[in-house]
N, C-alpha and C positions, 0 to 999 in steps of 0.2 A: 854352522861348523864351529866346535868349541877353538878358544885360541890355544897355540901351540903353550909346549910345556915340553920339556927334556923326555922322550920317549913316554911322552902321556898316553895314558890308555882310556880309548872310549868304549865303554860298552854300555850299552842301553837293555835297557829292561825291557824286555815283550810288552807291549802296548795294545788296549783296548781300540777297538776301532773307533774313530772319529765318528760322531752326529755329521750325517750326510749334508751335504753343502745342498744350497740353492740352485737349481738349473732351470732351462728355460720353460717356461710355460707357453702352451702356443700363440707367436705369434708375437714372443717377448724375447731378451736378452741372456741368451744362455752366460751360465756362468761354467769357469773349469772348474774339477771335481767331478767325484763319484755322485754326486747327487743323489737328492733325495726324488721318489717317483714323483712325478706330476702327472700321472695318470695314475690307475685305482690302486687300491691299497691292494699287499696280500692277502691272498684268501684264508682267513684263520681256520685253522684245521691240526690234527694229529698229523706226526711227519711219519713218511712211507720209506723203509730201509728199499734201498736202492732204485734202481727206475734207469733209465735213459732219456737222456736229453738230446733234443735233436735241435738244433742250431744251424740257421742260416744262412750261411756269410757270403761273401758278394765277391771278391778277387780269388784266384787261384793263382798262388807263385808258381815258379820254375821248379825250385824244391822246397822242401819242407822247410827247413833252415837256411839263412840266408842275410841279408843286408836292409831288404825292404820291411817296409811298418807290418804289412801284411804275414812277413815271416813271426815278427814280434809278437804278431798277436797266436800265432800256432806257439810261439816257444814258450810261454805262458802256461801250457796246458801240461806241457813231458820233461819240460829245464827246470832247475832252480837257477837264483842267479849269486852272487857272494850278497848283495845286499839289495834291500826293499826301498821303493818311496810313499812315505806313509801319508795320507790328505793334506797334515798340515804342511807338509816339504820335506820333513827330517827323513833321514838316512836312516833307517833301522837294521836288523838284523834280519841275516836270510841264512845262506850257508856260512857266513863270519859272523860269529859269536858276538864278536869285540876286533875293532884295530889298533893299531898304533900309528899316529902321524908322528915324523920326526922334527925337531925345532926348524931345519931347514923347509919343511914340507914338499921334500923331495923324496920318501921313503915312505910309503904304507905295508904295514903288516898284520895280515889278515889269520885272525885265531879261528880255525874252521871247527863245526860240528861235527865231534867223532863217532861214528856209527852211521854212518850216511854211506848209501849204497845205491850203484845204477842197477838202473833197470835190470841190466845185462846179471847181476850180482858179484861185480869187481866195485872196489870201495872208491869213494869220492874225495881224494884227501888234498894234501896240498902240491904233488907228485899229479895230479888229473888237472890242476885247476892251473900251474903251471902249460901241461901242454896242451890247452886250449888258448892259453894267449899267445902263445909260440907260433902256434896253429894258425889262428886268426891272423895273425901279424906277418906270415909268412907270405913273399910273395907268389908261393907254387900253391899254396892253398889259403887264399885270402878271403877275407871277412871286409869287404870294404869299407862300411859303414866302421865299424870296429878300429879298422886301419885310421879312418878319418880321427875319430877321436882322440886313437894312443900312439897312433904311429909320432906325430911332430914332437911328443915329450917322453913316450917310452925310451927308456936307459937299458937295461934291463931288469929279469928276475930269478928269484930263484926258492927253493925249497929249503927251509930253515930247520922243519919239522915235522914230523908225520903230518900234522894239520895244522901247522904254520908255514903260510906263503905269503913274501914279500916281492912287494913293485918298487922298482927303482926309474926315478924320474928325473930329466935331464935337468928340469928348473920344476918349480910351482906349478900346479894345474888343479884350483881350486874346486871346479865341473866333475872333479873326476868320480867321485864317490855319487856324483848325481848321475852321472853319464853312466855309470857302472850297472842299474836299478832298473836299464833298459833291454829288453826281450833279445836283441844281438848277442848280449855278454852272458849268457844263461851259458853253464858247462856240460859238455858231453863228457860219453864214456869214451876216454884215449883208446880203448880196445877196440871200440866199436868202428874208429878210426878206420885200422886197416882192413876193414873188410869192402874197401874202395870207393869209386866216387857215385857211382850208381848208388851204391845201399845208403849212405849216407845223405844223398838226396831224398832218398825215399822215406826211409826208416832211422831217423836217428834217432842216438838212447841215451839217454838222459833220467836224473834220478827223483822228476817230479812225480805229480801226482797224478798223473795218466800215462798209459803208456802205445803208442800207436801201434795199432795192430794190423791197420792195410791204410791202404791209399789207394783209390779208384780214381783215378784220373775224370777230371772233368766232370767226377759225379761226387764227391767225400772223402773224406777222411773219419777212421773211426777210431777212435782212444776207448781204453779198458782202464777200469780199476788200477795204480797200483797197490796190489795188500798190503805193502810193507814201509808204505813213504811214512815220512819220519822229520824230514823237514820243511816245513811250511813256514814264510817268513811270520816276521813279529808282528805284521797287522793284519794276517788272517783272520777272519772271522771265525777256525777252530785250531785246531793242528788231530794230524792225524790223517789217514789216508779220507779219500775224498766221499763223498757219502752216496752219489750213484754209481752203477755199475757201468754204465758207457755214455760216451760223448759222440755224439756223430756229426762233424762238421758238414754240412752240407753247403756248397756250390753254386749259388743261385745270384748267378751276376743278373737276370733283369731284374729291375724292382719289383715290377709287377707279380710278375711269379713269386719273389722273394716275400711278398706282404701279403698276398693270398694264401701262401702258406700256414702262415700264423693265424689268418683268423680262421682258415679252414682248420685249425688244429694238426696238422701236420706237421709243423715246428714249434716249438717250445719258447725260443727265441730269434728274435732278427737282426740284424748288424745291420746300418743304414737305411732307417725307416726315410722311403720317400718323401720329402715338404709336403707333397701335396696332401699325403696321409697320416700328418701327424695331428692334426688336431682330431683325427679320427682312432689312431693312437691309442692318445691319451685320455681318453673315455672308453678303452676297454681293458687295457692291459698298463703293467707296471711301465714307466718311461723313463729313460734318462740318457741325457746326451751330455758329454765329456769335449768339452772345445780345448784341442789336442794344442800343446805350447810347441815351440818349434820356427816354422816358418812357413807363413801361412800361403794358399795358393796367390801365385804374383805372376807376372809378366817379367820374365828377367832377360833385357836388353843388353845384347849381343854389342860392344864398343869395340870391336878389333876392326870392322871393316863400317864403310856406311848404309844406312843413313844413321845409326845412333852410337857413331865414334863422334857424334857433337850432341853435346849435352846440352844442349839451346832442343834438339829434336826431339831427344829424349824428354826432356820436359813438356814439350810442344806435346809427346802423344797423353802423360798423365793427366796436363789439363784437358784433353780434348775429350775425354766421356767420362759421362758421371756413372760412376762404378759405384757407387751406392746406391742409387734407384736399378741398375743393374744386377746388381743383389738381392737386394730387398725385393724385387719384381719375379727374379729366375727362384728366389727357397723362399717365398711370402712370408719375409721375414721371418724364418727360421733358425737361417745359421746366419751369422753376424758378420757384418762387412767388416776388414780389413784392411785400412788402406796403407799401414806400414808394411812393406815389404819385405823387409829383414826379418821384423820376429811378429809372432802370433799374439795377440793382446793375452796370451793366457801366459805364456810366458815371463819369469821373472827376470824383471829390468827390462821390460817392453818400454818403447819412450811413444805414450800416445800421439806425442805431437809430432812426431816425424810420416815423410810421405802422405799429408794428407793432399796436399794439391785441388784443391775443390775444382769443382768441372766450371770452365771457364776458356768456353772455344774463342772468344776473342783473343783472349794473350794466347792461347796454343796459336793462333793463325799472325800475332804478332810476331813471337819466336822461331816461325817458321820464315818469316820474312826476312829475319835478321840471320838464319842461315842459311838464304841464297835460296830457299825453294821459293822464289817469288811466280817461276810459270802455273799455267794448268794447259792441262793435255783436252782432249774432245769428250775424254769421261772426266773433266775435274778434278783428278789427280794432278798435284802439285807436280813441278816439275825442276830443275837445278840442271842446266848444260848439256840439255837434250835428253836428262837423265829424269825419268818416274820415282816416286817415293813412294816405292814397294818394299815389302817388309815380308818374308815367310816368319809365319810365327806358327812353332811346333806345339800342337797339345796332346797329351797320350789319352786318346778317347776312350774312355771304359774303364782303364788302367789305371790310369790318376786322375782324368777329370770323366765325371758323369754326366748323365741327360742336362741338369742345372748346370752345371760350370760351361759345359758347351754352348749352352743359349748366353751365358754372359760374357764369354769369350766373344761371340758373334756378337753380339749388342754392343761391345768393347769398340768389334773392326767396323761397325756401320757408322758408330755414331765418329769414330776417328775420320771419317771418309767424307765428314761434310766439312773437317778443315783443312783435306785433301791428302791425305793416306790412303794410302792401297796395301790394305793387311792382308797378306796372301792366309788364309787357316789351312795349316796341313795337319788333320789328324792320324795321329800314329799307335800303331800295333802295340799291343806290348812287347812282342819280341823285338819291335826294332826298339824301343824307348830303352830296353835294357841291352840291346845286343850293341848296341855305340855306333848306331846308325847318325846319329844327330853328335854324336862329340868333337868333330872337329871343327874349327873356329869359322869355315864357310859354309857350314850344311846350315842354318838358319840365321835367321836376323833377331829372333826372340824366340822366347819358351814357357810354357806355363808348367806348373808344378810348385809341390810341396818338400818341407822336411819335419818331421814330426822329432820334436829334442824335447828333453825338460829343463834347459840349461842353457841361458841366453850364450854361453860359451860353443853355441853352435855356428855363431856368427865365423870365426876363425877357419871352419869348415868350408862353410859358402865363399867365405871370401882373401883369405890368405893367395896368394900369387902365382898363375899358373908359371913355370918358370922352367926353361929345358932341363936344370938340373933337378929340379922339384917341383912336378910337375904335378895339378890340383884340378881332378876332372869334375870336382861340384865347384869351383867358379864357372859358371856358366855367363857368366856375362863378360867372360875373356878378359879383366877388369883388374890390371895390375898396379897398383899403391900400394911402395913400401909403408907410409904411413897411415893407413887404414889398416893395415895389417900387424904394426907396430901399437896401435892402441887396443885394437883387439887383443893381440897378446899380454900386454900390461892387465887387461881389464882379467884375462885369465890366471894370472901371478897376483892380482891384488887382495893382501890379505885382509883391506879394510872394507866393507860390505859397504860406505858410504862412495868409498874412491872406487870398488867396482861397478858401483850402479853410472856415477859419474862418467867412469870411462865407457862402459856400455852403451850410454844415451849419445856420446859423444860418434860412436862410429857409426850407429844410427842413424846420425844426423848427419854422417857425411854419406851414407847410401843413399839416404832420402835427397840431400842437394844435389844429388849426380844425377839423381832419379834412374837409378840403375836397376830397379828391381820394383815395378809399382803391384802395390797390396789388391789384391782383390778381397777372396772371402777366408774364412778359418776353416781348416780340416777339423772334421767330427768325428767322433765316435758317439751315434747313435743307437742305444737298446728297445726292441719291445718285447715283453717277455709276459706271456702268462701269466697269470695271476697263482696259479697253483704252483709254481716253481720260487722258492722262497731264496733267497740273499746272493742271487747273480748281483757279482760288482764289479766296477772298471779303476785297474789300478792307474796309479797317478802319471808314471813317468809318459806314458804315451796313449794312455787307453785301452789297453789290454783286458779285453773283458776276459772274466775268473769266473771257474765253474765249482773248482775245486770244495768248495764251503754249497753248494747249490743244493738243495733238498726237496722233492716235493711234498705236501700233502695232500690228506684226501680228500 
């Protein structure tokens, strides 16, 4: 981010796509980025004017649009957003041209692309792009994810100009323009609004590059052409409406069926190629796996009640199993251990040396000594004043964690159990993980789950203060420090890239000492894709594979 300057304006030139970064080869150390294949090359050929691609994918949301990663990765396909995250990190242009920060860096004003039209055919100006944040921010129709990020520093906004819209921000929030570049903030048509909450689950419209044409529940979703898009951010690989004729997202949460597809030819491509299939993979089809920044799957311990409102416990369970041979055992070394909690090593301003805790059951059974759990019961469960050191620890099976995070999770509660833990495993539905079955501070004792951000300024999100007046349903570890929350925000106001990194490692380092949140493995966004299907890519901010540029030949 350039330094401030009295109403300086930035605009960036449309930019050539980055030389594809390095990802993992089987069975090696993935990297973040769109990657380059490690599996076969494309098949050189004449390109085929239009085709249908039929794609994969493995979760189905509630609606089409919405808060979770999996909405992000649909909004990709029918949204634009105001701006891009291009490979190397920069902020580019999408539907704003150009901004303006103001010397305060309380003020952004967004010069928008004129002639940009939804789907519906009402225009996309600064008047649409306004009540979408309105929208979102509103508590009668909220956008929670959205809410998380703007709600703490949105001031207000307003409409300067046909296609000038400006944010107004209560203090500094440096995240923002990176926080913006993510599939949540992609704009709808205001019209399309009122036609209620059913159709806009279903069908929302929006002025990308496909446009959804039905939704069969539990079986696809199918996008068309649109002939008329017009804006494709600045590190697309074309501009110009998309070069197939239809998208058909297909539904295929087990793996098995999901990878059988592709190599029966049935699918085109796959979203989440199974560990055990990727080195198989990558000797027939294009590969690339995207290790999503954010906040990687953890264990995040519940401190309102006991046993882990004493942080002698909580420590006591990170040393007690070695979640790297757990890892590395459940995705054969695929997707890469984790053991910082707070942020994803893909992540900028990830502090590696935090939460590592190496597996070392004697000091886990020393710390347990020193907080009173000195019994054991007739099954070897520790015990403290007639009381068991039982733990319900919630995982959403299918939903957030799969076949592999399940067997790690369970490798987690066994091997805790030889320094006398009793980890109850409740897995949960997806309708209860999102319907707020588990949000109140006695429904579990721990929780496994993700947050996929590009912007260590996620930390503020997980961990800012649950607070009757302000109340913060992603602290999940019930975990109130004004001063954890106090550096966070600083590190979010810091205009010096060296004092944000500083402050960022700093709150890290106090998650990691509490041992509030222990690291397991990194969220992925995994592709196999055909070899005839030419420049499927996954953008930066979350992994959002792009089809839009996608061409076959013959």
């Amino acid at each position: 981010m350039p330094s401030s300057a009295h109403r300086k304006r930035w605009t960036l030139l449309p930019i050539l796509v980055a030389a594809l970064s390095v990802v993992l080869v089987a069975c090696g150390r993935p990297e973040t980025g769109d990657g380059r294949s490690t599996g076969v090359a494309p098949t050189p050929g004449d390109y085929l004017a239009g085709g249908t691609i039929e794609y994969g994918h493995e979760q189905e949301p509630p609606c089409v649009h919405g808060g979770w990663v999996q909405n992000a990765y649909l909004a990709r396909q029918y949204l634009d957003n105001l701006v891009s995250l291009a490979d190397d990190g920069r902020v580019v242009p999408w539907l704003a041209q150009s901004w303006d920060i103001s010397p305060d860096r309380r003020t952004y004003t967004f010069h928008l692309k004129p002639g940009v039209k939804f789907s519906d055919g009402t225009d996309l100006d600064a008047a649409a792009v306004k009540a979408n944040i309105d929208r979102y921010l509103d508590p009668k129709t909220p956008n929670g994810t959205v809410t998380a990020y703007l709600g703490p520093y949105f001031e207000s906004d307003d409409v300067v100009g046909t296609h000038t819209y400006r944010l107004h921000l209560n203090r500094p929030y440096e995240p923002l323009l990176t926080a913006l570049t993510q599939g949540y903030f992609g704009i709808q048509s205001p019209t399309a609004f009122h036609r209620g909450k059913e159709a806009n689950c279903r069908q929302p419209i929006g002025s990308g590059p496909f446009i959804i044409e039905r939704w069969d529940r539990n079986r696809s979703i199918t996008f068309v052409r649109n002939p008329n898009y017009n804006s494709a951010p600045a590190n697309a690989k074309h501009q110009g409406p998309a070069y197939v004729d239809k998208l058909i997202w297909k539904f295929l949460k087990d793996p098995v069926l999901r990878y059988g597809s592709l190599t029966s030819g049935s699918s085109d491509v796959i979203y989440n190629v199974p560990a055990v299939n990727w080195a198989a993979a990558t000797r027939e089809f294009q590969t690339r796996q995207y290790i999503t920044p954010g906040r990687p799957n953890a264990l995040t311990l519940n401190t309102d009640h006991a046993p882990f409102d004493d942080v002698r416990v909580r420590q006591a369970l990170a040393y007690a199993a070695d979640r790297r041979k757990a890892v590395e055992t459940a995705y054969l070394g695929v997707v890469p251990y984790n053991p910082n909690g707070a942020l994803s090593q893909s992540t900028p301003d990830h502090d590696e040396t935090a939460g590592t805790y190496p597996y070392d059951p004697k000091r886990a059974a020393r710390l347990l000594d020193e907080a009173g759990w000195t019994g054991r019961d007739e099954d070897g469960v520790r015990t403290k004043n007639g009381r068991r050191l039982t733990a319900r620890v919630v995982y959403p099976a299918d939903a957030i964690v799969g076949a592999e995070g399940a067997a790690i999770v369970q490798d987690v509660a066994a091997q805790a159990r030889t320094v006398g833990f009793d980890l109850v495993l409740e897995p949960a539905t997806q309708s209860a993980y999102f319907g707020g079955r588990y949000a109140k501070a006695n429904s579990t004792e721990a929780y496994v789950g993700y947050w996929t951000s590009p912007t260590p300024g996620l930390l503020l999100i997980n961990w800012r203060q649950r607070l009757p007046d302000k109340p913060n349903p992603f602290n999940q570890a019930f975990y109130n420090d004004p001063h954890l929350q106090s550096v966070i925000e600083q590190a979010n106001s810091a205009t010096d890239p060296a004092q944000r990194t500083a402050l960022y490692h700093q709150a890290q380092q106090i998650i990691s000492d509490q041992a509030l949140a222990i690291g397991l493995y990194t969220q992925t966004t995994s592709l196999a894709i055909t070899p005839k299907l030419h420049d499927v890519w996954t953008e930066q901010s979350q992994g959002e594979p792009v089809f839009a540029d996608a061409r076959f030949v013959r």
